[in-house]
N, C-alpha and C positions, 0 to 999 in steps of 0.2 A: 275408422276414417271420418272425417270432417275438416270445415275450415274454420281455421280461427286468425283472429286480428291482434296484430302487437302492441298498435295506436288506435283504437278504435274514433278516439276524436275527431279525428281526421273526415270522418263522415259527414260533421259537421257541415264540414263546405258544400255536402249535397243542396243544401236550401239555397247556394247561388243559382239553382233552377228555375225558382220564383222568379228573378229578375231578369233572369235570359230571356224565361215564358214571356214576358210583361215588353222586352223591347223587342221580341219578335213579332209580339201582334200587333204591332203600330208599324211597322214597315210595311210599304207599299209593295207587296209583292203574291203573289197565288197562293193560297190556299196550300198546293202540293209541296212550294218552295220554303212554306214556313213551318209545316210538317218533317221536309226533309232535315231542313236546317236544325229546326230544334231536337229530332231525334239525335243526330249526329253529334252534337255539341253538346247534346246531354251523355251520351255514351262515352266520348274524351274525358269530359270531368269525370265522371265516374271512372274510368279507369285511372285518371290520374288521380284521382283521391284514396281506391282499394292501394293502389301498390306505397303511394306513401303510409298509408294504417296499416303496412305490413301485414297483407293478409298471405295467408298460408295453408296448406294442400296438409293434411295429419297424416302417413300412414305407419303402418305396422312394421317393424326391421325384425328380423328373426338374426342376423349377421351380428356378430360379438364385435366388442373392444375389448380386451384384457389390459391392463396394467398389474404383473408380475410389482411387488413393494418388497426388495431384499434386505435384510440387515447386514452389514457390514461392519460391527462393533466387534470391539475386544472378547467381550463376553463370548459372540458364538465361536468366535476363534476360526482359523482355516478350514480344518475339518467342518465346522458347520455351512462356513459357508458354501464350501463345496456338494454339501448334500443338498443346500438349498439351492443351487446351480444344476445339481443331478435332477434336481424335480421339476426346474422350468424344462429344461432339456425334453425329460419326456412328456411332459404337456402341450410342449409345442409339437409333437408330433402328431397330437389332434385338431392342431389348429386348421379350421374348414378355410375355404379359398374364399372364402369372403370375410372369414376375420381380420380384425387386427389384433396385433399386441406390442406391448413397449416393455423396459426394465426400467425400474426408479431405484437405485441402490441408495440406502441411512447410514448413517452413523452419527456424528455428530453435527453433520450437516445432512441433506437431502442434494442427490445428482442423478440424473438422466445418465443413462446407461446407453438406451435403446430407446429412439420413439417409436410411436406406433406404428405398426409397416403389415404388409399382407402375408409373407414368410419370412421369418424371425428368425435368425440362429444365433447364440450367441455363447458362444464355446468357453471363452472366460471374460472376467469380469475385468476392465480397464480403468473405471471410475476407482478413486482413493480419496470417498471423504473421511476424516479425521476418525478414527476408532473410539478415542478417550470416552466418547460418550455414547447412547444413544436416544434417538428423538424422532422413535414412530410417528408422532405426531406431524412431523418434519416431510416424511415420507410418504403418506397418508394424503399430505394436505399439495406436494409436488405430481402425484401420481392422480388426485383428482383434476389437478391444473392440464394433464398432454388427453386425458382421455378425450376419445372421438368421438364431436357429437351428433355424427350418422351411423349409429350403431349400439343396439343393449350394449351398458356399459358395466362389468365387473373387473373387482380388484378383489387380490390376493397379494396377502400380507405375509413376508416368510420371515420370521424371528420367533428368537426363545422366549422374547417378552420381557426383558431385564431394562426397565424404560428408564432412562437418568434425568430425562429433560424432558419437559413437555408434558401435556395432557392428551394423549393417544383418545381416551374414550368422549374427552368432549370433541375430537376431530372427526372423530366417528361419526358421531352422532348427527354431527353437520352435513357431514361428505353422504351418510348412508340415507340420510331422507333424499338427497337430491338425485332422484331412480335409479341409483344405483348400487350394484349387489357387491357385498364385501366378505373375503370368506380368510380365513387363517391356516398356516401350515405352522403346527409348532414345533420346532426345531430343539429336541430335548436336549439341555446342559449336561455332558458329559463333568460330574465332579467328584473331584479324587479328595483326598487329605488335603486340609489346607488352613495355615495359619497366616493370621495376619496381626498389623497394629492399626486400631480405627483412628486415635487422635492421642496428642499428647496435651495434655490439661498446665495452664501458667496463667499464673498474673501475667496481667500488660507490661506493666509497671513496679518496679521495686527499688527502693534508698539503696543505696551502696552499703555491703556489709549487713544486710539485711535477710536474717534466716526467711522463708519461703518453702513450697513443695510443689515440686512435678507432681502429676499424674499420668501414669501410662496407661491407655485402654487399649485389651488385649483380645482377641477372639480365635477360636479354633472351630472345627466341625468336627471335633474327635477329641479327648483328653490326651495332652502330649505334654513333657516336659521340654523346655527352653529355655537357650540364653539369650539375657536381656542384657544389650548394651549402651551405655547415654553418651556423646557425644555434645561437647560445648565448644563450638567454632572449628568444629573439624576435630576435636583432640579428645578424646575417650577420657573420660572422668569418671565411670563407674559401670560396672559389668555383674551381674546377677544371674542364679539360677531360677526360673519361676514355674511354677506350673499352672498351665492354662488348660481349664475347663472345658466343655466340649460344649454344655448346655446355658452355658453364659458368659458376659464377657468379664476378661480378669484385668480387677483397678489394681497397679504396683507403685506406691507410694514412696518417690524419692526427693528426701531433704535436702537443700541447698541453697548457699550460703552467698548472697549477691557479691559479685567479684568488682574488679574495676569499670569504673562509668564505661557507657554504651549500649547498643543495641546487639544482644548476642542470642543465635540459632544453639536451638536444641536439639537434638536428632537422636529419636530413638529406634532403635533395630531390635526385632524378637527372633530369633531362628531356632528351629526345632532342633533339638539333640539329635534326631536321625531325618537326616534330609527327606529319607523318602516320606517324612509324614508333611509334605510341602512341596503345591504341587505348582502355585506361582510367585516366585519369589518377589517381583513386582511390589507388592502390597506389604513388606516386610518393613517398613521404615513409616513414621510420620514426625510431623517437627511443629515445634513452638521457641515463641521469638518472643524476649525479655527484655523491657527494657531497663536498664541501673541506672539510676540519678546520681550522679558525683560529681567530682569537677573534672572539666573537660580533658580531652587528652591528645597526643599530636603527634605525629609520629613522621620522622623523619629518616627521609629515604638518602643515602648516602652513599657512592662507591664507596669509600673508604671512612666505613663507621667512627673509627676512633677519630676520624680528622671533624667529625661532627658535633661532640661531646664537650666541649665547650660553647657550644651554640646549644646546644641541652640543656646544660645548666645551667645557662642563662633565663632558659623559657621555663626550669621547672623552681624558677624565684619567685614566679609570681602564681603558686598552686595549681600548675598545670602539670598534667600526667604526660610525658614522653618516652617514646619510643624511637629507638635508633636502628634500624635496619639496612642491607644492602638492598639494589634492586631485584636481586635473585627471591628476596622474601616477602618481595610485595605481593598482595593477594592480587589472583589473576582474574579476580571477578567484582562487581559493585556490592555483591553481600559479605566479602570478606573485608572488603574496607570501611563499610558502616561501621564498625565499634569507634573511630577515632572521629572527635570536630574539626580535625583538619589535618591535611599532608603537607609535606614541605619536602618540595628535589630540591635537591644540594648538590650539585654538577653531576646530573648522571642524563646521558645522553639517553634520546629517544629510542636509538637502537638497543638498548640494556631493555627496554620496554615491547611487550607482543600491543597486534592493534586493536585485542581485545579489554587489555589495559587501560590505553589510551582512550578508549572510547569509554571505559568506566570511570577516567578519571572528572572527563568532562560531564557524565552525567554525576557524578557524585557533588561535583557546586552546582551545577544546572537543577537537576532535580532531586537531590537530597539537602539541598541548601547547606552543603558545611564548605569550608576553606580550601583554598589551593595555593601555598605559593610556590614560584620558581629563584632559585638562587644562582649568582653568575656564577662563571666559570670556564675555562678551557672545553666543556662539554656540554655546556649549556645553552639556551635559548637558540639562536641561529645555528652556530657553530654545533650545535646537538643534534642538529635534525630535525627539529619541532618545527619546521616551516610546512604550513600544508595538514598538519594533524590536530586530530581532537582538543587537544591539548591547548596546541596554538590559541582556540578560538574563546577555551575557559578564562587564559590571561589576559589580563589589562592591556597588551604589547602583541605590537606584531615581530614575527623574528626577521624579515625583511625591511628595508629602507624605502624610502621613495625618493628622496636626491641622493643619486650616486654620482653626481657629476666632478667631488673631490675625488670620488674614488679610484684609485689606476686601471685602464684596462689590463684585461683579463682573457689570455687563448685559453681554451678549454676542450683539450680532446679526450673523450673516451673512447677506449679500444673495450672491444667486448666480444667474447667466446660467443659463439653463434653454435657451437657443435651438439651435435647430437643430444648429452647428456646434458644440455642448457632448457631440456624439452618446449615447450610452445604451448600458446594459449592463455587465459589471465589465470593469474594466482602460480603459473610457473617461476622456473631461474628467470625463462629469457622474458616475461609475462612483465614480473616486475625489476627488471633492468627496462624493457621501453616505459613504464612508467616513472622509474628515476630519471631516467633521459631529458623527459618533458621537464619533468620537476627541474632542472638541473635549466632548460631551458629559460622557463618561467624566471628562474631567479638571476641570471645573466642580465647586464648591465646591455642596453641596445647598442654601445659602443664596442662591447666585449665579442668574440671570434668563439664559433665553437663549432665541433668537429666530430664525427663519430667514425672509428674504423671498426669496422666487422670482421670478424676472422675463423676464421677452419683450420683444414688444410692450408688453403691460399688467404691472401688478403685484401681488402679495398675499402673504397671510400663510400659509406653509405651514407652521410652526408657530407659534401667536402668543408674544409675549413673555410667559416667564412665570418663576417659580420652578421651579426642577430638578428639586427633590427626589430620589427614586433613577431620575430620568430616564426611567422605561420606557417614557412615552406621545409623548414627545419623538423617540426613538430610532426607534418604529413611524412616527411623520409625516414623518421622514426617510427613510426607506426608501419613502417613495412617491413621491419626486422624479421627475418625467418631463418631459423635453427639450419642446419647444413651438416657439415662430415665431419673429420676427425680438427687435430689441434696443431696448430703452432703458433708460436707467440713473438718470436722475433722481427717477423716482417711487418707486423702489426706495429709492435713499439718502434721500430725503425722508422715506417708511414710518419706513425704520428708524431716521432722528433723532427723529424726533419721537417716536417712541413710548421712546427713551431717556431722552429729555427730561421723560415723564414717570414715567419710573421715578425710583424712592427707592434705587435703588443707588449707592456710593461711587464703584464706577472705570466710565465705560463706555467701549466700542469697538462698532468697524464693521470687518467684515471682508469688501471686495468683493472677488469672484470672477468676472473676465469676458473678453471680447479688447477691449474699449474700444472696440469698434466701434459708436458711437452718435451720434445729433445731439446738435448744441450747448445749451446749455443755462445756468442759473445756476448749475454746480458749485461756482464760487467763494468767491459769498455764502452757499450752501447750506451746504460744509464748513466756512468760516471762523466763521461763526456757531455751527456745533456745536463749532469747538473753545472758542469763548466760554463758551459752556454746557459746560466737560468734555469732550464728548464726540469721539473719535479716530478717524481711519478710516485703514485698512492697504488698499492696491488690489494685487490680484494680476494682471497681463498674462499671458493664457494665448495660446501658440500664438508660431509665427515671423510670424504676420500681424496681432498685436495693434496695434492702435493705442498706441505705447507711450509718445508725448507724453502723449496722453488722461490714462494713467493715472497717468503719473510726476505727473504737474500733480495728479491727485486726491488722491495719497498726501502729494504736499508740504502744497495746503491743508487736506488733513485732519487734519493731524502725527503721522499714521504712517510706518509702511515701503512701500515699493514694493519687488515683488518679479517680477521675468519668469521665468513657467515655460513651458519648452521640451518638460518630461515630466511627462506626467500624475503619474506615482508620485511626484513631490515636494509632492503638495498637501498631502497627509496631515501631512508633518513639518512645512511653513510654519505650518496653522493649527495644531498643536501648540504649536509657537514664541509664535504672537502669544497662542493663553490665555493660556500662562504668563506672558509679560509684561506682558498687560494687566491678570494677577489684581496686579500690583504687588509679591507676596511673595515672588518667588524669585532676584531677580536685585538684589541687593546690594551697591551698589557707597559702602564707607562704611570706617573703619579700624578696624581689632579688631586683637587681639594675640594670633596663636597661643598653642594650649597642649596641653598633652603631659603627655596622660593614662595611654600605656602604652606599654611596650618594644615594638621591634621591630628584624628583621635591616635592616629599612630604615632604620632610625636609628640605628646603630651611632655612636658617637665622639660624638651629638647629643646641648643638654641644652635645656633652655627658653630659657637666655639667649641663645642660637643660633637661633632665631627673631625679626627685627623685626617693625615693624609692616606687615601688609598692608592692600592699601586696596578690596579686591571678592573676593567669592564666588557662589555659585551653590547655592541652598539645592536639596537631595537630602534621598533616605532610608533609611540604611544595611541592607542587607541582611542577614538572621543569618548567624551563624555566619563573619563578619568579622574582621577585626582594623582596629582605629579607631586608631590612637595618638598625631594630632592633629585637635582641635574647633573649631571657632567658640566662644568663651564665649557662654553667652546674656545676649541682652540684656534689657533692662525688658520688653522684650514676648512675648521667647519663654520658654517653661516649661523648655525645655532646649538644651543646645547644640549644634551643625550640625557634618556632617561637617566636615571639610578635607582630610584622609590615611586613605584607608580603602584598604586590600587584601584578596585570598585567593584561592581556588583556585576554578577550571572547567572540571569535565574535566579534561583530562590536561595544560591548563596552568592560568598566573597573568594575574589583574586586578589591577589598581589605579587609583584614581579620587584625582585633585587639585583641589577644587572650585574655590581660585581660582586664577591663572594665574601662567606663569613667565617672565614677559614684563614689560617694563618700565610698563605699565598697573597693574597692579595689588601687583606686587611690586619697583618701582622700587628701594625701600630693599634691598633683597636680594639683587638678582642683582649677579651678578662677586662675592661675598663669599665667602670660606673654605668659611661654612657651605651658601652658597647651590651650589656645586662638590660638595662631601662629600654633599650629602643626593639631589641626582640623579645624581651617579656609583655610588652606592647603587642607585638604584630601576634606571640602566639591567644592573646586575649582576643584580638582584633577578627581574628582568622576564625574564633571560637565563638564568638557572640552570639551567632545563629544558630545556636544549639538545643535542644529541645526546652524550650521553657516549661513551667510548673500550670501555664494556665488551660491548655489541651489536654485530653484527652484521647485519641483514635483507637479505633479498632477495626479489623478488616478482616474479612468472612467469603470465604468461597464456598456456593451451596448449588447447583443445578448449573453447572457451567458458567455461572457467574460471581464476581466478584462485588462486595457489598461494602463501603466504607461507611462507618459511624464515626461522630467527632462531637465529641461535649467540651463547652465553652463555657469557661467562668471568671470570676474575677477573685483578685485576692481574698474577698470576705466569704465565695463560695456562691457568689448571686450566678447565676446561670446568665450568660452577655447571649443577646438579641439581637437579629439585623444587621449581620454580619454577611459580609464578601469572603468569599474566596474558592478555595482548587484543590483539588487532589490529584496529585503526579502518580499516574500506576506507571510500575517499570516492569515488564512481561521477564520472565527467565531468558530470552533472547534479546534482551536489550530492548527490545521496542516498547514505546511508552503512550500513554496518553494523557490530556490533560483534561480533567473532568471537572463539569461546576458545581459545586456542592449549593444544596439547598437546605432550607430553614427545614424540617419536617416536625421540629416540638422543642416547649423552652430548651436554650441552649444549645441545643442537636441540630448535628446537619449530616445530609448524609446526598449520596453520590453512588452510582453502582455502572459497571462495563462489563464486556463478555470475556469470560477467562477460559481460554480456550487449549494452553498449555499446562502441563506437568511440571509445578517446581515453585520457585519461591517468587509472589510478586511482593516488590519491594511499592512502597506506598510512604510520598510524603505530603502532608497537610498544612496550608497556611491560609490563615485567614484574618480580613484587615476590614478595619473601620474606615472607607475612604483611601487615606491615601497611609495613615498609620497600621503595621505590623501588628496585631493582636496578640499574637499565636501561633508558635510552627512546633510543626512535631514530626516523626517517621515512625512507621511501624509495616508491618509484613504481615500476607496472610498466605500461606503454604498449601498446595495440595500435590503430595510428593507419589501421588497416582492415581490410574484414571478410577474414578466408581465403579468401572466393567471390571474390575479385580473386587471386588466386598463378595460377604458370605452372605448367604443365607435367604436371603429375597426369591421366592420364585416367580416368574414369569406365567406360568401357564394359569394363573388367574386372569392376570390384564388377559390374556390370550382367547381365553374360554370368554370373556365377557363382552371382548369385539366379536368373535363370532355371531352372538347374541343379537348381538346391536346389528350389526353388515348385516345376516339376512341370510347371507351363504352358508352358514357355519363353520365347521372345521372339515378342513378340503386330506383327505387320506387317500384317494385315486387322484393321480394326475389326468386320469386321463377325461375326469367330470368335469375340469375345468372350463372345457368348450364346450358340453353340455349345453343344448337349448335353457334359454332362459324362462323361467317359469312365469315371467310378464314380461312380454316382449315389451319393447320401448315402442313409441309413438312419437315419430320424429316426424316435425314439421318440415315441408318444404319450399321455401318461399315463392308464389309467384310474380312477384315484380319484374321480373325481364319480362315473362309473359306480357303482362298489362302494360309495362313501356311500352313493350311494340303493336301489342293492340291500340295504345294510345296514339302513337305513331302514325299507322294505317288510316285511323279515327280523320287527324287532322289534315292528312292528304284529301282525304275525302270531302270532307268539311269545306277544305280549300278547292275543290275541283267545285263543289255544288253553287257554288259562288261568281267561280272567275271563267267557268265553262258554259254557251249556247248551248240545248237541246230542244229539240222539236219532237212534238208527238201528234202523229193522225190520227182523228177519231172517224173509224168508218163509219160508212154510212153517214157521214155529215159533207157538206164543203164546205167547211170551214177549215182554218191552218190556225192552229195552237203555236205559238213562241216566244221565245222569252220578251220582257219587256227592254232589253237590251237593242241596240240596232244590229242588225245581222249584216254583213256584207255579202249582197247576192254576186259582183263579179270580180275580177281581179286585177280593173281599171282603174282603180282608185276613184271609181264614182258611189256614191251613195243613192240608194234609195229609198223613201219614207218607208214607215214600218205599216203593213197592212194590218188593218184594224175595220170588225164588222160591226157595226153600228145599231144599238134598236132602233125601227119604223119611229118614227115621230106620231103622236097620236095626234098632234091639231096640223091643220097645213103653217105654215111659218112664211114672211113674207119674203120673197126674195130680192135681195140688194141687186144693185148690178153690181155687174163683173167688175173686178180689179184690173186695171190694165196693166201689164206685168211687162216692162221692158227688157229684154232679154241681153243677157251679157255679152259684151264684145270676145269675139274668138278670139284664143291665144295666137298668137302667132304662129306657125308652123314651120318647124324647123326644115333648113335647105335639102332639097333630094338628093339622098346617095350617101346622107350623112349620117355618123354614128347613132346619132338621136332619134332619128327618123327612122332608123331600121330597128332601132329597141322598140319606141313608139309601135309601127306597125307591130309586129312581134310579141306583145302587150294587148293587141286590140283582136289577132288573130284567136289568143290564149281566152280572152272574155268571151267573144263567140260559140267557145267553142264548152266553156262552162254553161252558158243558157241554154245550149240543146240539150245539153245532160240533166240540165234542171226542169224542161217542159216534160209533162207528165204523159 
C-alpha cells in the first residue's frame, strides 16, 4: 500500500502559499479571521493541486484478468482448434467470481472474440480472421491492448507455434515486462506424409527463341516417388517421373525454349504416385512468370473468325504477331490475356462477354498499360450493350448520345416473368432484369414513353406507359419488382400492344423477358397484327429449361431478335442493345465518305483520297480530351458530325474506337487496298507501343504476407538513370488493385512494397517518368499459389518453449492453474480526484461562508461583546445602529470641545390611518420590539 503521484509538478503551485500568507497579513481583520481564512484557502489549493498531480491510493488485487490468445491459422487446422477451445472451456470453469476473462482469436490478422466479462462462456468460435497466415505477434499485442487494468493481469497463448508473420518473441518481451504473466498451451501438429513444391526457379526475362531452364524445388517428409507436371499458360508441356527425397529438397531441371513475345505463367504440379503419401494437397503446385522479348502481338476477338482474317493480315505486314479468335476463347481472367500488347473486338457484343471479362479488359489498358480497340458493327459499341460497362469507360467514346433531339421518339415496354423461378434478390433472373430496366431507363430519350408489365399467372401494369422525363418515378416502380406464381404470357403481350397502339410515338417495341413456359394461345395473330401496326417485339429465353420454340416462334412473329440467356449478367447488355436499336438513331447502315479532320501517328503516309466510300457506322460520343482525325460528315439531319477514328490514353495504356467496321459488310470497297493495309498496320503498332521496353527491369517477391517490388533503371549505354518518378499497379487475384509510389532506395533501383494478403498470382505493372516524359514500362507477377501454413518442416514448439520463458507463466498443462493466484499480485492504483474535488468543494463553501457570514463569540467572565468588524443589524426596522466598540482609558485628561449641536431630521411623513402602508408600517415596528426582548440578556 502507498500513495503515489502521476504529475507530481503540479505541487509546484504549493508556494502560491507565500503570497496568500503575505495578503492576508495586511488585511484589516482579527487575528482569528486571518488564521481561519489562511488555513481554509490553503487546504482548497492543496486539494486542488493533489488531484490535478493525479495522486493515487496503491493497493494489492489478488482478482485475475485472463486474456485466452487462440490461433486460428491453417496450420492448426479444426481439429486443433477445437482442442484449444476444449481447454478455455475447462479453464473457465475455475474462473473465481471476481475474475475476468476475454478470447483474442490470430490468424493472419488479430480479432476479439470475447472481451473481458466476469462469466465467460464461449461454446464456439465466431470471429474468422484470414487463416493463410499466422501473427502471434498480432495476437499477443491485441490481447495486451483489452486486458483490465483493475486486476493481475495474465495471458495464455494457445498455438502450435508455426509463426508466418511477425516477431512473436520481441512482442513478448514488451507485453511481459509490463506486470504481466504470459504462459503457452502448445497445440502439437498432427503430420502425416506429405509432399509439396517450395518455388519454381526462372529468369525474369528472356529474347524470343531463346534456350533457358526451369527449376523445380521439391520437398517431402518421407522418400516417395512422383509425377511432375509443367504447364505454360494453362496447357501441359511436359510431365516426368521424379523421385523426392525425404531428407532434402529435390531441384528437377527443365529446358525450355522461349516461345512467342509475352508475359507467360508456369505452373508446376508434383503428386505422389500413391495419394496416400500426401496429406495436403494445397501445397502441390507453385509457379513462375517469363517474360519473352519479341515483337508484339495482337489478338483479335471475332464472332466470326474468318470474316477477321483479312484485317490480320493486314496487321501482320508490319511484323506484328496475330491471333484470331471467337469470344468463346477469350481468356476469362487479366493473367490470361497478358501474353498479347493489344486486343481488338470486331462486332462481338458485350453479351458474348462474362463481367469478369469486362472488368479485366478495362484493367488490362488501365493498369497493364497495353491496347484496347473496338471495331463497329451490328453488335458493337451501343447496339452491343457496352453502355454502363467496364469496357465502355477503357474507350475513347461513349456508347450513348447526348442530342437526341433528331432522334424519333421511342414507346418502350417491357413485359417481364415475375414467376417464381425468376427468384429475387441481386445477382438473380429477376435481380438483374430490374437492373436492366433502369439501364433501359437511363438510355431513353426524355421524350420517349416507357412501360413495364409484370406477369404470373395474371397481369399488370408496374409501371404504366408513360413519358420519361428525368425518369426518377419510373426508376422507384422498378425497384419494387417481386417474384409471384406461375406463367402466362399472353395478357402480358396483349397489355403491352395495345397500350402502344395507343401511344403517339414514332418507333415502338416489346421487350419479353421469360422461360416461355406457358399455355398455348393466339401469339401469332397477336404479334403479326402489332407488327402491322409498327409495333416489334424482341423475346428473351431465360434459363437451359426455356421453352425455346415458344420463344424463337415469338421473336420471329413479332420481327425482333431472339435471344437465349444461360447468365443472368447478360440481361443488362441485351436490353441495352435492343433501346438502342429500337430508338432507330444509332445503328446506320447507309454510305458516307470518310473525312479527315486532323493529323495523327495513326495516319501516317494517309491523305483523304485514301478513304472510299463506306457503307455502316455506329453513332457514339467522343469523350474529351481525344484525338478524332476521322468523322462521319453530317448529314441534313444531324447538327454535326459522328465519330469514325477516335483514340487516346487510359491509365497506363491506349484505346481506340472504329465506329464502322473492317469487314467486307461495311467496308467492302476498302479492304485488301494499299490504304486499307497502311492504316491498320498503323493502329496494330499504335495499340502496341506501350509495350514493355528494353530499358526496365522489375521484379516482384512475396515474403511474410507481403509483396515487394524491385525495378532497375538504365539507359541504353547501361548507366543506371536516377531521380526518377513513378508507380507500381498491384492487381490482387480478385481484381482489386493498388497503386504504389515507388522510391529511389540505390543507383537505378526503386522499389515499393503492400500487404499481400491472398492466394494466387499478383499481376504488377511498372512505369516510371522523368517529369512529364515515359522512361520505362514494364509488367511482371509475383505468385504465391499457397498459404505458408501448408510448408514442411518448421516446428513450432521452439518459438513456443521460448515464450513460455519470456511470459513468466511457462507452459500452462492443467487448465485448471490458469486462475491460480498470482505469484505477485499487482498493485493497482486508485485515483483519488473525485475524493479531493469534493473535498476541494466543501473547502470553498467554507472559505466562502468565513467571509460573507457575522459570528459572535462571548468570552465569560468578561463584559465585553466580541463581533465582526462588519455592521450587524440589531432590528428588523431597517434602522441601523453604530457598531459597539470598547475603548482604552486615555492615560492624559484631553480637553473637551463643546458639543456639536446636531439638528435632527425632519420626520417622514406618515402614511393615512387604516391604510395599507400604515398597517405593514405598524406590523414592521410590533416585529422589532419584539426582537429586542429577545436580545436583552
Amino acid at each position: 500500500m502507498g500513495l503515489t503521484l502521476d504529475q507530481p509538478l503540479w505541487l509546484l503551485g504549493l508556494l502560491l502559499l507565500i503570497p496568500m500568507g503575505l495578503l492576508l497579513l495586511r488585511a484589516r481583520i482579527s487575528p482569528v479571521r486571518r488564521l481561519a481564512a489562511f488555513s481554509l484557502r490553503g487546504l482548497l489549493l492543496a486539494a486542488m493541486l493533489l488531484a490535478l498531480a493525479g495522486l493515487n491510493w496503491e493497493r494489492t488485487v489478488q482478482a485475475l484478468g485472463v486474456i485466452f490468445v487462440l490461433d486460428a491459422s491453417d496450420s492448426v487446422g479444426t481439429d486443433g482448434r477445437e482442442r484449444g477451445l476444449s481447454f478455455i472451456a475447462e479453464a473457465l470453469r475455475h474462473q473465481g467470481p471476481d475474475d475476468q476473462a476475454g478470447v483474442v482469436v490470430f490468424g493472419a490478422t488479430a480479432m476479439v472474440e470475447a472481451s473481458p466479462q466476469l462469466d465467460l462462456r464461449v461454446p464456439r468460435i465466431e470471429s474468422r480472421p484470414s487463416p493463410h497466415q499466422t501473427d502471434i505477434a498480432a495476437g499477443i499485442r491485441l490481447g495486451n491492448a483489452i486486458l483490465p487494468a483493475d486486476r493481475s493481469r495474465r495471458m495464455v497463448v494457445i498455438s502450435d507455434g508455426e509463426q508466418t508473420r511477425g516477431d512473436a518473441l520481441a512482442q513478448a518481451m514488451l507485453t511481459a515486462g509490463d506486470d504481466l504473466e504470459l504462459g503457452v498451451v502448445t497445440l502439437e501438429r498432427e503430420r502425416g506424409p506429405e509432399v509439396l513444391v517450395e518455388e519454381v526457379l526462372a529468369p525474369s526475362r528472356v529474347d524470343e527463341r531463346a534456350p533457358y531452364d526451369l527449376r523445380v524445388v521439391s520437398r517431402a517428409n518421407h522418400p516417395t516417388p512422383a509425377t511432375l507436371r509443367l504447364y505454360r499458360n494453362e496447357e501441359l508441356v511436359e510431365e516426368h517421373t521424379i523421385q523426392v527425397p525425404g531428407d532434402r529438397a529435390s531441384i528437377t531441371r527443365l529446358p525450355q525454349l522461349g516461345g512467342f513475345p509475352g508475359l507467360h505463367r508456369y505452373r508446376a504440379v508434383v503428386e505422389p504416385l500413391d495419394p496416400s503419401h500426401d496429406t495436403v494437397p494445397q501445397n502441390n503446385e507453385a509457379f513462375a512468370t517469363v517474360q519473352v522479348r519479341g515483337q508484339p502481338r495482337v489478338l483479335i476477338v471475332d464472332r466470326e473468325p474468318k470474316a477477321a482474317q483479312q484485317l490480320a493480315t493486314a496487321m501482320r505486314g508490319r511484323h506484328l504477331g496475330v491471333d484470331v479468335i471467337a469470344p468463346s476463347q477469350l481468356p476469362p481472367s487479366l493473367t490470361g490475356m497478358r501474353e498479347w500488347s493489344a486486343i481488338i473486338l470486331s462486332n462481338v457484343p458485350a453479351y458474348d462477354l462474362s463481367d469478369p471479362q469486362l472488368e479485366a479488359l478495362e484493367a488490362y489498358v488501365r493498369d497493364l498499360g497495353r491496347g484496347l480497340a473496338m471495331l463497329g458493327g451490328d453488335r458493337s459499341f451501343g447496339v452491343g450493350g457496352y453502355f454502363g460497362t467496364p469496357v465502355e469507360r477503357a474507350l475513347p467514346v461513349d456508347m450513348d448520345i447526348q442530342d437526341k433531339t433528331m432522334i424519333p421518339t421511342l414507346g418502350m415496354v417491357l413485359a417481364i416473368d415475375k414467376s417464381c423461378s425468376m427468384g429475387g434478390g441481386a445477382g438473380s433472373k429477376l435481380g438483374m432484369a430490374i437492373e436492366a430496366s433502369v439501364l433501359t431507363i437511363d438510355l431513353l430519350n426524355p421524350r420517349d414513353q416507357f412501360g413495364l408489365v409484370a406477369f404470373d399467372h395474371a397481369s399488370s401494369w408496374l409501371v404504366p406507359l408513360d413519358t420519361v422525363g428525368d425518369g426518377q418515378e419510373q426508376r422507384r416502380l422498378v425497384q419494387t419488382l417481386r417474384t409471384g406464381g406461375g406463367t402466362d404470357i399472353y395478357p402480358a403481350l396483349q397489355m403491352a400492344i395495345n397500350a402502344l397502339d395507343d401511344s403517339n410515338v414514332a418507333l415502338k417495341h416489346v421487350v419479353l423477358l421469360s422461360d416461355g413456359i406457358t399455355s398455348s394461345a393466339g401469339f401469332k395473330e397477336l404479334l403479326e397484327g402489332g407488327v402491322q401496326r409498327n409495333i416489334t417485339t424482341t423475346s428473351l429465353a431465360f434459363g437451359s429449361d426455356a421453352d425455346r420454340a415458344t420463344m424463337q416462334d415469338l421473336a420471329t412473329w413479332g420481327g425482333g431478335d431472339y435471344y437465349l440467356v444461360t447468365d443472368p449478367q447478360a440481361i443488362p447488355a441485351i436490353f441495352t442493345r435492343e433501346t438502342l436499336l429500337a430508338s432507330g438513331g444509332f445503328l446506320q447502315e447507309e454510305p458516307f465518305q470518310p473525312k479527315m479532320v486532323a493529323r495523327s501517328d495513326v495516319l501516317v503516309g494517309l491523305e483523304q483520297q485514301d478513304f472510299p466510300t463506306l457503307f455502316g457506322y455506329v453513332r457514339t460520343q467522343p469523350k474529351r480530351r481525344v484525338v478524332m482525325p476521322l468523322v462521319v460528315p453530317p448529314s441534313s439531319d444531324d447538327a454535326s458530325p459522328s465519330p469514325l477514328l477516335v483514340h487516346g490514353r487510359y491509365g497506363l495504356g491506349r484505346s481506340l474506337a472504329f465506329t464502322s467496321d473492317a469487314t467486307t459488310r461495311w467496308s467492302r470497297s476498302w479492304v485488301g487496298t494499299p490504304s486499307y493495309t497502311r492504316l491498320w498496320s498503323q493502329v496494330g503498332r499504335w495499340l502496341s507501343a506501350d509495350a514493355e521496353g528494353e530499358s526496365l527491369t522489375a521484379a516482384a517477391e512475396i515474403r511474410e504476407g507481403e509483396i515487394t517490388v524491385t525495378v532497375d533503371a538504365f539507359d541504353e549505354a547501361g548507366q543506371f538513370l536516377n531521380f526518377l518518378e513513378g508507380e507500381a499497379r498491384v492487381i490482387a487475384p480478385d481484381m482489386s488493385r493498388a497503386v504504389l509510389e515507388l522510391s529511389q532506395v540505390g543507383p537505378g533501383r526503386y522499389r515499393a512494397s503492400a500487404v499481400a494478403d491472398q492466394d494466387g498470382g499478383w499481376l504488377v505493372s511498372v512505369e516510371l517518368r522523368q517529369g512529364e516524359r515515359r522512361v520505362g514500362y514494364t509488367v511482371t507477377e509475383a505468385v504465391q499459389p499457397w498459404s505458408p501454413e501448408y510448408r514442411i518442416g518448421q516446428s513450432g514448439q521452439t518459438l513456443m518453449a521460448d515464450l513460455a520463458q519470456i511470459g513468466g507463466a511457462g507452459e500452462i498443462t492443467d487448465p485448471a492453474s490458469v486462475f491460480s493466484p498470482s505469484h505477485e499480485p499487482r498493485r493497482v492504483p486508485v485515483p483519488l480526484w473525485p475524493f479531493l474535488v469534493a473535498l476541494a468543494a466543501v473547502l470553498l463553501l467554507a472559505d466562502v461562508a468565513s467571509r460573507r457570514l457575522a459570528f459572535r463569540w462571548a468570552r465569560e467572565g468578561q463584559g465585553q461583546m466580541l463581533v465582526s468588524d462588519a455592521a450587524v443589524p440589531l432590528h428588523r426596522t431597517g434602522v441601523r445602529t453604530a457598531t459597539a466598540r470598547v475603548e482604552p482609558a486615555p492615560t492624559r485628561a484631553q480637553p473637551v470641545s463643546a458639543p456639536e449641536v446636531v439638528t435632527p431630521p425632519k420626520p417622514k411623513p406618515k402614511p393615512p390611518a387604516g391604510s395599507y402602508a400604515s398597517r405593514l408600517l405598524a406590523a414592521r415596528q410590533r416585529a422589532g420590539l419584539r426582537d429586542d426582548k429577545q436580545d436583552d440578556p
